[in-house]
N, CA and C of each residue as an Amber inpcrd file, in Angstrom:
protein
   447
 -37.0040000  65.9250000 181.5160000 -38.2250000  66.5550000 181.0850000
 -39.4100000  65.6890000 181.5040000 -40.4050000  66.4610000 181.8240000
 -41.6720000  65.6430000 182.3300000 -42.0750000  64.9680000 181.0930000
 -42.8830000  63.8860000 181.0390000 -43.5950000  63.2440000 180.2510000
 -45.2810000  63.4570000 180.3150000 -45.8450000  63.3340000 179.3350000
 -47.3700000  63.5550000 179.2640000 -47.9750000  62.3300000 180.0670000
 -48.8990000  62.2140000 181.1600000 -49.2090000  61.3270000 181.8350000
 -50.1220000  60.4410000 180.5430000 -50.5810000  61.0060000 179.4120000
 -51.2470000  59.8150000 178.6130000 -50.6010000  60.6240000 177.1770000
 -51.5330000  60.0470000 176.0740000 -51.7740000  60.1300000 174.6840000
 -51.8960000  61.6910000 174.1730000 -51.6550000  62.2780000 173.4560000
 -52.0350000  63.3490000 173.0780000 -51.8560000  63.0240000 171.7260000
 -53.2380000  63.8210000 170.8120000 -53.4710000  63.0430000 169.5030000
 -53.7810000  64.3860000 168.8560000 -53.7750000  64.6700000 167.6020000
 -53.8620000  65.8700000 166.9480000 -55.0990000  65.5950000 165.7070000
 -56.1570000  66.2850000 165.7120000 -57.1650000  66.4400000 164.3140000
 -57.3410000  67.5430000 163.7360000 -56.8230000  67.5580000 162.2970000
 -57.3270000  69.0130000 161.4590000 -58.2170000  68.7690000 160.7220000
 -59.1530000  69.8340000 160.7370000 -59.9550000  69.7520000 159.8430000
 -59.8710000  71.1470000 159.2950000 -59.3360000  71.5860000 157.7380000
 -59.0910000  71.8770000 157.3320000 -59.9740000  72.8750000 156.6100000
 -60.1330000  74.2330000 156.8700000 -61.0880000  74.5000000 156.2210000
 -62.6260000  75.2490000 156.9610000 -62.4590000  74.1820000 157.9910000
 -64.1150000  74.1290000 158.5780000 -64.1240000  75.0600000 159.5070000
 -65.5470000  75.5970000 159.5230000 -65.5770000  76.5340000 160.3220000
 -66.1890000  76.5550000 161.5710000 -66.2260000  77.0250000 162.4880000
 -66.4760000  76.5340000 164.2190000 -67.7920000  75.9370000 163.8850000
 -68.6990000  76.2720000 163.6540000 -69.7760000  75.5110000 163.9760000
 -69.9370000  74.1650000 163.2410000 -69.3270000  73.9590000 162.1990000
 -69.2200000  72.4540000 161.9320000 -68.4750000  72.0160000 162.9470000
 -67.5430000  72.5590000 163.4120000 -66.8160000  70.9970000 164.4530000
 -67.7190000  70.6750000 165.6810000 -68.8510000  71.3640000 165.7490000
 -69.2980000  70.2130000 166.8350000 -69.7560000  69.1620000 165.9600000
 -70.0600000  69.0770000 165.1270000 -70.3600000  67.8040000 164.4290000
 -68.7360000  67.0450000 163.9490000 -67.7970000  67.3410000 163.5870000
 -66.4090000  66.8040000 163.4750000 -66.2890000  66.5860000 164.6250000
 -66.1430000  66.7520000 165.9790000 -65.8120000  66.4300000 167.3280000
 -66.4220000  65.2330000 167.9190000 -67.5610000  65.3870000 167.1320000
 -68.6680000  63.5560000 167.4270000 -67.3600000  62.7840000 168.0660000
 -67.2840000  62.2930000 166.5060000 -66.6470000  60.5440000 166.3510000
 -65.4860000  60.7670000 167.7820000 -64.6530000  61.8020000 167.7100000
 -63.5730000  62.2580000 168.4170000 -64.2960000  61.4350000 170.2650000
 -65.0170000  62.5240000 170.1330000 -65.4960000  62.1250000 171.7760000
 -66.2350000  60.7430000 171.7710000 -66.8150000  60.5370000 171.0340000
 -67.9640000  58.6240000 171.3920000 -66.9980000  58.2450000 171.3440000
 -65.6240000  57.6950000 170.3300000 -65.2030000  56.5420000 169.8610000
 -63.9370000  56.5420000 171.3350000 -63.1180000  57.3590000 171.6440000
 -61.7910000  57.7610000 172.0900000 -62.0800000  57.7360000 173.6990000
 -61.2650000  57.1370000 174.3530000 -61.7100000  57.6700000 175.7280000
 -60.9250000  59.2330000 176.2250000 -61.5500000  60.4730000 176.4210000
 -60.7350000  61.7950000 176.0750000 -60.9200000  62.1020000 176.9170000
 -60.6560000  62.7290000 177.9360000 -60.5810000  63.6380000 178.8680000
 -60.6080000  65.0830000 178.9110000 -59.9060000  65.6940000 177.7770000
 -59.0200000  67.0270000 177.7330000 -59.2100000  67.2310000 176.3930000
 -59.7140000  68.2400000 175.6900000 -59.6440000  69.1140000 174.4340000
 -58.8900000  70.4060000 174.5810000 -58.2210000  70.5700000 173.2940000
 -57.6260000  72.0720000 173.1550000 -58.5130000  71.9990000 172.1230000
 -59.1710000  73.6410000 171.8250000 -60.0860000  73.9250000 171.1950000
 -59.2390000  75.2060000 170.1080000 -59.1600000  75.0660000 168.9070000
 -58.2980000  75.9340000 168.2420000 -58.5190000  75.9770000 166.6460000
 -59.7860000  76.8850000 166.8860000 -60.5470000  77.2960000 165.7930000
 -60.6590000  78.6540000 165.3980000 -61.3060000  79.4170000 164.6470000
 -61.8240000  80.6370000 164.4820000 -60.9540000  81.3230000 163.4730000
 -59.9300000  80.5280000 162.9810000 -59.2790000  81.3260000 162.0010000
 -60.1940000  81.9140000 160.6370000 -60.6590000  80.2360000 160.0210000
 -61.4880000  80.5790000 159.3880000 -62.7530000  81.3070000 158.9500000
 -63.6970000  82.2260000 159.9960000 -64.3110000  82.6730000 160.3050000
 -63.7870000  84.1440000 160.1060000 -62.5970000  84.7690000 160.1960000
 -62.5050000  85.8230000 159.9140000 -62.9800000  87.1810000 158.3610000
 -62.3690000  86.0440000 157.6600000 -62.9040000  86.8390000 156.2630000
 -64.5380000  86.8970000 156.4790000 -65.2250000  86.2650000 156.8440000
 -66.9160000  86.2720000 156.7620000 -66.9330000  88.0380000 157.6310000
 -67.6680000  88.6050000 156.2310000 -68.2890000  90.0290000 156.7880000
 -69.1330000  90.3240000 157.3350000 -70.2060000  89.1790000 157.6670000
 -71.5150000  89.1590000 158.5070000 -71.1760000  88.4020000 160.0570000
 -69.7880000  88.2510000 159.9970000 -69.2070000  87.7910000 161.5900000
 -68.7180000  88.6770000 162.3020000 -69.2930000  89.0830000 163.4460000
 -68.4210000  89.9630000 164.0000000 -67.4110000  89.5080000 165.1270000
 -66.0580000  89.6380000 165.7150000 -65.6770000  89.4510000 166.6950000
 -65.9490000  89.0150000 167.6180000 -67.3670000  89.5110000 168.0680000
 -67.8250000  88.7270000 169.2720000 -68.9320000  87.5950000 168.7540000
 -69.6800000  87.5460000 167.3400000 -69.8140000  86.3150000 167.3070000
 -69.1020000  85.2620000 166.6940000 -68.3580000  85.9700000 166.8120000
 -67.1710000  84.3640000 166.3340000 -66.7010000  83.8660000 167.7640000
 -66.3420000  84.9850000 168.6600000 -66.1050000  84.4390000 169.9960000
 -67.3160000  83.3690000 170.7310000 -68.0750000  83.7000000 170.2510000
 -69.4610000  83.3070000 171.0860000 -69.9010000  81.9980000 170.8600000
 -69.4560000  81.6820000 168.9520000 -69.2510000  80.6440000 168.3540000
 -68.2270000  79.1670000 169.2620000 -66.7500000  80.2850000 169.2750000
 -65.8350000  79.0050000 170.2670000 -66.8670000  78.3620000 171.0700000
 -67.2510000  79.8540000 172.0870000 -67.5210000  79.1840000 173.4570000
 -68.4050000  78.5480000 173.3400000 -69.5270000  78.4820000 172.5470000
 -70.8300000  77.6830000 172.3310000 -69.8550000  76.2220000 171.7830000
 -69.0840000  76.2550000 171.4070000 -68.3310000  74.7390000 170.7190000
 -67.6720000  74.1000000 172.1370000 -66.6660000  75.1450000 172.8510000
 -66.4110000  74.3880000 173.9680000 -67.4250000  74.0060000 175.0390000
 -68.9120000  74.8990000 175.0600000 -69.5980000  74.1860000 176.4160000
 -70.2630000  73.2860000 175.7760000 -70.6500000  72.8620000 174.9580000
 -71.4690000  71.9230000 174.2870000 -70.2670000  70.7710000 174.7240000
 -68.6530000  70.4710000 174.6350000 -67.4250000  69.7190000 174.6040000
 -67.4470000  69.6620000 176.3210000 -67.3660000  70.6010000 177.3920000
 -67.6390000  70.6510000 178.4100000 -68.7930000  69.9910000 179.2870000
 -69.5160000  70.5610000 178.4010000 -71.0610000  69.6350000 178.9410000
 -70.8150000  67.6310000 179.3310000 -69.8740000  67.7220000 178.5860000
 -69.9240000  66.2990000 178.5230000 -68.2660000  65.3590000 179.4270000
 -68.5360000  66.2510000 181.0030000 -67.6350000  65.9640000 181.4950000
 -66.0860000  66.0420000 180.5770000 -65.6570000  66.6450000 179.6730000
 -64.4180000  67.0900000 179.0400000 -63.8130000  67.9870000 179.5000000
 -62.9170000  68.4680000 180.3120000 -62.1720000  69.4980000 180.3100000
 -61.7750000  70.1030000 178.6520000 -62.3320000  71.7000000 178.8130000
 -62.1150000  72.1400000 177.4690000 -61.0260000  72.8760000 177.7540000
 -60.1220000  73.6730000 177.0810000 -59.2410000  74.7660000 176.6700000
 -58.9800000  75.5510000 175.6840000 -58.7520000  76.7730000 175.5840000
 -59.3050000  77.4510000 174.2030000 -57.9120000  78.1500000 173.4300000
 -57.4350000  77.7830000 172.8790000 -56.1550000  78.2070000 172.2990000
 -56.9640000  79.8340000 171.1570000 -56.1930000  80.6660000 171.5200000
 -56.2240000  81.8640000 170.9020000 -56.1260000  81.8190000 169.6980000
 -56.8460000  83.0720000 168.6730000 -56.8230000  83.1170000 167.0680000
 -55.2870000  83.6020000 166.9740000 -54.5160000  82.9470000 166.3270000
 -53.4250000  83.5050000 165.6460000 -53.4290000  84.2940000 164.2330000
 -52.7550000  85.5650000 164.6140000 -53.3750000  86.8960000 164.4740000
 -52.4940000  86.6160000 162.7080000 -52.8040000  87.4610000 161.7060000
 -52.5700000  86.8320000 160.3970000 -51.9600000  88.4150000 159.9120000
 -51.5670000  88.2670000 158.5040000 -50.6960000  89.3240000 157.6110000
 -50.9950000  89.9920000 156.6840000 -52.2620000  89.1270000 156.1020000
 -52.7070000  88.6700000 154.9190000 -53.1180000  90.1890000 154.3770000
 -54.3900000  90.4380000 155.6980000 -55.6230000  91.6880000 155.5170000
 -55.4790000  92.5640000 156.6110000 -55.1680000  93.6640000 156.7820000
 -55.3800000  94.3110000 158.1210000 -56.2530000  94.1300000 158.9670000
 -57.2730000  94.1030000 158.4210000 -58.9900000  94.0750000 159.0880000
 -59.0050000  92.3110000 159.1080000 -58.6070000  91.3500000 158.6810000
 -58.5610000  89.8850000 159.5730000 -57.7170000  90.1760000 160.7140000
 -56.4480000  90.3250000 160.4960000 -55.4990000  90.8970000 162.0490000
 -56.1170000  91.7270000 162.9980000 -56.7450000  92.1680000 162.8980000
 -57.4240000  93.2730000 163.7040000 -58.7860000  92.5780000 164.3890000
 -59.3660000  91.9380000 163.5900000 -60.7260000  91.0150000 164.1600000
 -59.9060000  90.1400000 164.7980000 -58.8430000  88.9210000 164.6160000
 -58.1880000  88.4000000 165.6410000 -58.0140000  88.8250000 166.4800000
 -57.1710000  90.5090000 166.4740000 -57.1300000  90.4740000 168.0260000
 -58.5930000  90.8650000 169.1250000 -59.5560000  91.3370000 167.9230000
 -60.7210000  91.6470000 169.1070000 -60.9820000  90.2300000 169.4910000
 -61.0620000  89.1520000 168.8070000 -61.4990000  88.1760000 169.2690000
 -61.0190000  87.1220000 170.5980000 -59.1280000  87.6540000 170.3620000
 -58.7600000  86.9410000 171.3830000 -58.9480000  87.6790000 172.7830000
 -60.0320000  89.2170000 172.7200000 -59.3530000  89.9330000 173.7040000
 -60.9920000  89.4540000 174.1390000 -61.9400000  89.4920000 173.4260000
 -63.3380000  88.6580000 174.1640000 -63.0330000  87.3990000 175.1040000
 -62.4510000  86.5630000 173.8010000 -62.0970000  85.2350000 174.6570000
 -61.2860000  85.3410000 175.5460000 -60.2980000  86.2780000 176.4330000
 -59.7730000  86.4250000 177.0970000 -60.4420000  87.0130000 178.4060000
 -61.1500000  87.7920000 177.7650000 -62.6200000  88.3090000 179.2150000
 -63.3400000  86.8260000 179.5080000 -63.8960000  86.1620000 178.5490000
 -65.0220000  85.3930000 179.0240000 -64.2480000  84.1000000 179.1510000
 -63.3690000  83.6830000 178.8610000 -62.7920000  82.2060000 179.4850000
 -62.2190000  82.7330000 180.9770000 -61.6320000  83.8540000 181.5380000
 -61.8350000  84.4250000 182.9350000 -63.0510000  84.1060000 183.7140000
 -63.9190000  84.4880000 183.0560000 -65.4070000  84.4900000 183.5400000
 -65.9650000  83.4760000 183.5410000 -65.9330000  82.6160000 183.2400000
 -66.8550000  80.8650000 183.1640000 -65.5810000  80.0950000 183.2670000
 -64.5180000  80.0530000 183.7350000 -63.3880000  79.3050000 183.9330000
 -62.9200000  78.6350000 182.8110000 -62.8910000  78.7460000 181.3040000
 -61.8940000  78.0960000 180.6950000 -60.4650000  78.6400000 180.4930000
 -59.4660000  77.2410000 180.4070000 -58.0830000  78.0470000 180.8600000
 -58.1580000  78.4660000 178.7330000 -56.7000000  79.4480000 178.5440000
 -56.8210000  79.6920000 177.1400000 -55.1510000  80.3410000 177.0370000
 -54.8750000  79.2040000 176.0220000 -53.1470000  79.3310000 176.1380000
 -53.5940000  80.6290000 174.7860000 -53.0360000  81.4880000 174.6500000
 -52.2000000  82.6330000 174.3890000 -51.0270000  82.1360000 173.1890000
 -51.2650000  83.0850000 172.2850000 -49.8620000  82.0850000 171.3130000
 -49.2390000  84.1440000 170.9040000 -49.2330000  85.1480000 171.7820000
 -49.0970000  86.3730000 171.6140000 -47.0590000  86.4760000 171.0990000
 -46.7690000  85.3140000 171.6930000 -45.1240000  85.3680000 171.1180000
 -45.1850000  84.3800000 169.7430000 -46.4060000  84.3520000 168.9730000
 -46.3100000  83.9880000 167.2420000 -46.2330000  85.7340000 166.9550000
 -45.5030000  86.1390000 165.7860000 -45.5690000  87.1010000 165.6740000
 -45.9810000  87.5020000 164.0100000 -46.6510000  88.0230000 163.7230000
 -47.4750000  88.2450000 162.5140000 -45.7190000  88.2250000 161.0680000
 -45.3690000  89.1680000 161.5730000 -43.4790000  89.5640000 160.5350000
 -43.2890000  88.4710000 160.3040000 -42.6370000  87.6520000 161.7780000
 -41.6940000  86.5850000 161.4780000 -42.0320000  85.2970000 161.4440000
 -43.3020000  84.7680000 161.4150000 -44.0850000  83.2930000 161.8060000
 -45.3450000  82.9600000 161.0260000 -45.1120000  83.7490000 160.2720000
 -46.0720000  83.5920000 159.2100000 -45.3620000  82.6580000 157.5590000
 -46.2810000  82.0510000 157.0980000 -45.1850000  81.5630000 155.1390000
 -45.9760000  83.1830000 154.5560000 -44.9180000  82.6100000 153.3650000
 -45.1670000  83.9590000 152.3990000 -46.4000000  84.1950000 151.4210000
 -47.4800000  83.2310000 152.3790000 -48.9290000  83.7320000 151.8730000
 -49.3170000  84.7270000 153.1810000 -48.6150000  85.0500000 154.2350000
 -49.0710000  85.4090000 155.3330000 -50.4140000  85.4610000 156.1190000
 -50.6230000  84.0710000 155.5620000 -51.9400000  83.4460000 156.4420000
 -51.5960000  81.9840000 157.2940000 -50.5670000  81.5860000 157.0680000
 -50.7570000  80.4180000 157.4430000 -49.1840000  80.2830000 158.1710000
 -48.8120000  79.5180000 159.2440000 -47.6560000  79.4020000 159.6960000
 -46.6500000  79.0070000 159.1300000 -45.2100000  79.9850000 159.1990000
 -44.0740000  78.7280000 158.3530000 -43.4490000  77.9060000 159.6620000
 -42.4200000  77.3560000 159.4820000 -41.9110000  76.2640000 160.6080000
 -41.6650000  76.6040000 161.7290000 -40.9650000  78.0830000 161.7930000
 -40.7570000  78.8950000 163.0430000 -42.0440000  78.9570000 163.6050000
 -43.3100000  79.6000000 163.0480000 -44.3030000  79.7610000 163.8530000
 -44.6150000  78.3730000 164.0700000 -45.0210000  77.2310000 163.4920000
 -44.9800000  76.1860000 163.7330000 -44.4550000  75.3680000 165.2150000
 -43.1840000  75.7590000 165.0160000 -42.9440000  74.8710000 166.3930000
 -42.7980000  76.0830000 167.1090000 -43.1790000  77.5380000 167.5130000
 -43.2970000  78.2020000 168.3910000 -45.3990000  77.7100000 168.6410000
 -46.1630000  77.3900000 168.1100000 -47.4390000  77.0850000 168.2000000
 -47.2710000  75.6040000 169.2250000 -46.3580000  74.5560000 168.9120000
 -46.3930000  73.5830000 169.3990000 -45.1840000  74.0160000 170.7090000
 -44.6840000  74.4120000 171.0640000 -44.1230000  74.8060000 172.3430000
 -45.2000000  75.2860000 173.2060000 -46.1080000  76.6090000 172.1850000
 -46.9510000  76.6590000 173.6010000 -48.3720000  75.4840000 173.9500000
 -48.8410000  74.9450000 173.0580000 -49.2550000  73.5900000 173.4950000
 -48.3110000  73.0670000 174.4380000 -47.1670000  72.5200000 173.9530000
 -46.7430000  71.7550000 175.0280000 -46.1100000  72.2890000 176.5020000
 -46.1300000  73.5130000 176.8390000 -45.9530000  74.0070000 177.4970000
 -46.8620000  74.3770000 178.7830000 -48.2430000  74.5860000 178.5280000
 -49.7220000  74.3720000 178.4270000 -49.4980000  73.1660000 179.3380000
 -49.3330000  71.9660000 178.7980000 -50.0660000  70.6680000 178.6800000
 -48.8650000  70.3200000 179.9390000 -47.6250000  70.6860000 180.2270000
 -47.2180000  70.3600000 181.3520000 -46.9960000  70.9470000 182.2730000
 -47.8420000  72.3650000 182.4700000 -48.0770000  72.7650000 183.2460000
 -49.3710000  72.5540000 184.2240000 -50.0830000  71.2940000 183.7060000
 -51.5270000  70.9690000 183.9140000 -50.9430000  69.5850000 184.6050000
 -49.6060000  68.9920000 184.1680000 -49.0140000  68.2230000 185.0760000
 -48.7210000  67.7720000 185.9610000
């Protein structure tokens, strides 16, 4: 199996919603020497009724070019689509289908997590991943990440 040519490091921030992490992403980028972000936000943003689909999309991309701007290769990992509410599942998928037009269009690559499946990869709050979706989320990261290899 290939090996990752460096470090790959993981930060949650729990909770927060896209436009705080450009301020959570600070310390990340000054302190670290980084090259490469996966960008994998927007869950939280769904319940908000004054958000629509495309500005939550608009939100990512304003988080990744601001991360871009600064010589970073960005990448935009897709909303994983939820159980919970019909109408959150349903704004996920408009959202991943924006971000799927416009990371085409301004070149960011955007791994796809469409084999998590809402039934079987969800815990039994059906918002949040159980272990199956779990390490099907981290396969396609790492799958992603050595194909950039």
């Amino acid at each position: 199996m290939t090996k990752f040519k460096s470090k790959v490091k993981v930060r949650s921030y729990q909770n927060a919603k896209t436009r705080c992490m450009v301020d959570h992403i600070k310390p990340t980028i000054r302190e670290e020497d980084v090259d490469h972000i996966i960008i994998h936000v927007g869950t939280n943003e769904l319940p908000n009724k004054d958000k629509t689909a495309i500005q939550i999309c608009n939100d990512i991309i304003n988080l990744s070019s601001s991360i871009k701007d600064q010589n970073i290769k960005v990448t935009i990992s897709e909303i994983i689509t939820r159980n919970d509410n019909i109408a959150y599942h349903d704004k996920a998928l408009q959202v991943n289908e924006y971000l799927d037009n416009i990371c085409k269009n301004i070149g960011f690559d955007l791994i796809k997590h469409n084999n998590i499946k809402k039934e079987n990869h969800l815990n039994a709050g059906n918002l949040h991943l159980n272990q199956k979706g779990r390490n099907i989320l981290k396969y396609n990261f790492r799958r992603y990440l050595l194909s950039e290899n």
